[in-house]
C-alpha positions, 0 to 999 in steps of 0.5 A: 500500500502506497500513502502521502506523507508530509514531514515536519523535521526539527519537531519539538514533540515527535508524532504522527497525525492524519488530516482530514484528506487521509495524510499523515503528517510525521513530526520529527525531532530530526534536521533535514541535513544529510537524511536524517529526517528520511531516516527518522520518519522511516522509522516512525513509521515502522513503529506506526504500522508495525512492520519490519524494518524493511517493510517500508520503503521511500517511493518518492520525495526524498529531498521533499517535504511531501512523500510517498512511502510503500508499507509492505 
């Protein structure tokens, strides 16, 4: 299954929301240098949907506020 993401690095309070149009927003203490942030909302959402590691995987936006992630 493929969802929209948006990402807030440099996030105060870590968490994840949904909004009315059914995307998530990922809220990371995580800067946006180097993949950090990437790497951070990657492993929110492992924890989110209770997958491996490697159950999920970045589609598209990696340099981007908006994503695509894949959950397998």
């Amino acid at each position: 299954m493929k969802i929209s993401v948006i990402v807030h690095p440099n996030s105060k309070r870590p968490r994840i929301e949904a909004d009315l149009t059914k995307i998530l927003h990922v809220y990371v203490s995580a800067s946006a240098l180097e993949g950090k942030a990437n790497q951070a909302t990657t492993e929110a959402l492992v924890k989110f949907f209770k997958v491996k590691n490697s159950g999920v995987i970045l589609v598209k936006g990696e340099k981007s506020k908006n994503k695509v992630f894949e959950i397998i």
